[in-house]
N, C-alpha and C positions, 0 to 999 in steps of 0.2 A: 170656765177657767178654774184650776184649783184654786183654795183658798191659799192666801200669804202664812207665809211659818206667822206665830203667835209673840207677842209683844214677851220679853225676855229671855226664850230661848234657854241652852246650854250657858252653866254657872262660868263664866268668864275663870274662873277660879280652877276649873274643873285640868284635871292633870296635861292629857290630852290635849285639850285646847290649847295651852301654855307654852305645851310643847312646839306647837303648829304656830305658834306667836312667833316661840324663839325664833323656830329656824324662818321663816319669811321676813324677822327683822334682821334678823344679822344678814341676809342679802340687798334688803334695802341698803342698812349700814358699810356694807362692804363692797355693795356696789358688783355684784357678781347672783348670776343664777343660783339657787337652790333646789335639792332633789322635789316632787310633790309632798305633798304635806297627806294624800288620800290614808297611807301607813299609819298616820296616828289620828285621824279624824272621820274617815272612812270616803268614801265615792257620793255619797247622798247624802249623809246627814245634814240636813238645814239646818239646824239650831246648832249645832255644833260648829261649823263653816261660818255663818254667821256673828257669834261670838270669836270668834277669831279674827274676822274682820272689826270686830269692836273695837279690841283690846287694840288692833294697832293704828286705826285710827286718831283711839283715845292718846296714843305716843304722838301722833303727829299734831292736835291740834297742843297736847301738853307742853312742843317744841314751838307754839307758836302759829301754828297755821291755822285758818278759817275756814268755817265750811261756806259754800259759795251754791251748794245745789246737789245734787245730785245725776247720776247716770245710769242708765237698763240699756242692761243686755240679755242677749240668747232671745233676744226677740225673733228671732228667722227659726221657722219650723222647721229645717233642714237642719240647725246648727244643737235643735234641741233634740230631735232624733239619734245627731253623734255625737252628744254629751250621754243620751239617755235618761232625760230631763221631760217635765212636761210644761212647765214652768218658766219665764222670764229670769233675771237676777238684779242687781241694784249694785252700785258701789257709791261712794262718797266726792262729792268734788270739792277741792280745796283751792282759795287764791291763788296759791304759788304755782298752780297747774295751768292757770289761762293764761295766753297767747294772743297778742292782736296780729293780725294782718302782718303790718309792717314790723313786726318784731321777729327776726331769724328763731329757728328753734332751736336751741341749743343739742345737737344728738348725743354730747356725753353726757347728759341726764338720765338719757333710755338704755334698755340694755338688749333690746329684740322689738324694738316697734313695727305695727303695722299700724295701718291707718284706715277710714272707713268714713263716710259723708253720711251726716244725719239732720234731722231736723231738731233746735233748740228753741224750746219755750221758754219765755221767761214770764215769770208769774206775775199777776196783780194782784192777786188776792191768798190768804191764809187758807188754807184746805185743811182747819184742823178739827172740823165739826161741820154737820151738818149732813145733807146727801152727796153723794157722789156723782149722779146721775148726768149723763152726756151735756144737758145744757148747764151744768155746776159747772164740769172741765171746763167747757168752752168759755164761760165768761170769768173763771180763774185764769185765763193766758191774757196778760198783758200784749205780748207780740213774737213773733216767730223768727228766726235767723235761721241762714245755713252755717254748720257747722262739720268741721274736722275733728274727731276723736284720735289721737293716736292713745290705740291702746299700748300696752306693754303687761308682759309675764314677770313675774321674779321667780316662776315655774320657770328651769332648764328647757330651750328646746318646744317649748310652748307643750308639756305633757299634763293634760290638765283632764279631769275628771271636773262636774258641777262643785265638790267640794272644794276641790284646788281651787278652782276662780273665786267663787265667794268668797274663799275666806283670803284670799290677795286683790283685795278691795274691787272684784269682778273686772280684776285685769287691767287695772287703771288706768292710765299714764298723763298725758297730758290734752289740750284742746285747744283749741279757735275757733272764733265766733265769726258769720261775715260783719258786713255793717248794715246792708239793707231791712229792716222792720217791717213785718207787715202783722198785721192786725188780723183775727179769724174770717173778721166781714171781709176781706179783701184776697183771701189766699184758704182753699182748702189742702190740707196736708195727707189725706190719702189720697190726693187727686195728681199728686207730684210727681215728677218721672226726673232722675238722678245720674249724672253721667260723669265719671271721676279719672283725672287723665294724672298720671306719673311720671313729668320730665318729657310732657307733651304726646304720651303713649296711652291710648285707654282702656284703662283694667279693672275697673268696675262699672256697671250700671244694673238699676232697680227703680223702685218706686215707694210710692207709701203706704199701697198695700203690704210692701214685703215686711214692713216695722209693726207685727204684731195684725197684721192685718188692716190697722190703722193707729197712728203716731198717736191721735188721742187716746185711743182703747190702752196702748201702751203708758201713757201717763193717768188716766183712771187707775190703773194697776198700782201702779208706784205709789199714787196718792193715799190709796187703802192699806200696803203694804207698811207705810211710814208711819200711818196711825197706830198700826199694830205694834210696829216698834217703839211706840211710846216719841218717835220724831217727826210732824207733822210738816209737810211742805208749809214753807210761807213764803208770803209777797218778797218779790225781790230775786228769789233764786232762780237758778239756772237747770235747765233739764235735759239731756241730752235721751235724749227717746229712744234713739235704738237704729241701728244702721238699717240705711234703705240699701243697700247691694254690699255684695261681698267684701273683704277688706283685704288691702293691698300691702306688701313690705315695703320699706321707706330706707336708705342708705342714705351715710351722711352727703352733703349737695343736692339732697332731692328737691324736686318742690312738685306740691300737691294742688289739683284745682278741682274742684267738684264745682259741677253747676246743677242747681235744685229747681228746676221751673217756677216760679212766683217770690224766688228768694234772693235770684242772681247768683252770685259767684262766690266763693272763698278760695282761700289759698295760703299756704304756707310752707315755707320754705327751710329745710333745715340746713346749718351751720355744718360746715366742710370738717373740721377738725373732729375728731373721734378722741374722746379722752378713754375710752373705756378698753 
């Protein structure tokens, strides 16, 4: 697997970059799509996509918000083929993005979501030194949940190049956790098979091979990738590893059920009212 772009990247500062800040903030702000950002940052560039995701990060925890863990994506070989990609990606998870169960999801929040069933670890241990190596991961994961990603764009239209997602926090939006826990000794996660139904219709299914090959080989990545960025996984956060089958659109009244073999169920449901 390639190596992870390098701890600093492109000068946050850098004209470019600033630019690609502006306009992805002023559609979070306004609450409306903006054109791609690839025109002033390019199709590829990591360090530069990367810093962009920095910079508006750094505006959102500046407003307040907390980082809670992290997410990967482009973990499906097919999805990195039509990016043109060889490589996984990462975005940021914040408080204000989780969701329980029994809590409706607001849909005037989103402005184009889809939705995707993955496996979440949540960690027990710091990953910010030492080895990495397969039995490292395995006894960093506190316990595993299924979980719902809805992604969202503030890319129009979903017209995304690998630069365009990185640097719009790898497409972020919101999430839900189930409630069932299980532990590694109890449940292997490339061994899973994933079945995702929309308003009781079903339009996705995968496995955990399809998450990188395997959900931990996906979270070894991340954990190296974080060191590199100078921001090291630690105990307590949440990891959403990477969708095990395809992801689905979501309209306001939907509700969402993935079931994950050794996980049980989740589900969520969005709120009828469209503010957007």
């Amino acid at each position: 697997m390639p190596a992870p772009p390098s701890a600093g990247g492109a000068a946050t500062d850098d004209p470019a970059v600033h630019a690609a800040f502006v306009r992805i903030d002023h559609a979070v702000r306004t609450h409306s799509p903006c054109p791609p950002v690839r025109d002033l940052i390019g199709s590829s560039d990591i360090e530069r996509a990367y810093a962009v995701q920095t910079k508006l990060n750094a505006a959102r925890t500046a407003a307040g918000a907390r980082v809670v863990g992290r997410k990967i994506g482009l973990t499906s070989p097919a999805v990195q083929r039509q990016l043109g990609v060889d490589r996984p990606d990462f975005g940021v998870l914040f408080d204000d993005m989780q969701y329980t169960e029994d809590e409706p999801v607001p849909f005037h929040r989103l402005l184009q979501p889809k939705v995707e069933a993955e496996i979440a670890f949540v960690l027990g241990q710091d990953l910010a030194d030492g080895p990495l190596d397969a039995r490292r991961i395995r006894d960093s994961v506190d316990y595993a949940v299924a979980a719902l990603e809805i992604v969202d764009s503030r890319i129009a239209g979903w017209d995304i190049t690998f630069g365009d997602t990185v640097a719009d926090n790898a497409s972020s939006g919101l999430f839900v956790l189930g409630t069932r826990r299980r532990g590694l000794d109890e449940f292997e996660p490339v061994d899973t098979e994933m079945a995702m139904r929309v308003d009781g219709a079903a339009v996705s299914t995968g496995n955990g091979a399809a998450c990188l090959g395997d959900p931990l080989r996906a979270l070894a990545w991340l954990a190296d990738t974080a060191r590199r960025f100078g921001e090291p996984l630690r105990a307590g956060q949440i990891v959403l590893s990477g969708a095990l089958g395809p992801m689905a659109p979501v309209h306001p009244g939907s509700t969402v059920t993935a079931d994950i073999t050794g996980l049980g169920s989740v589900t969520a449901t969005f709120t009828e009212e469209d503010h957007t």
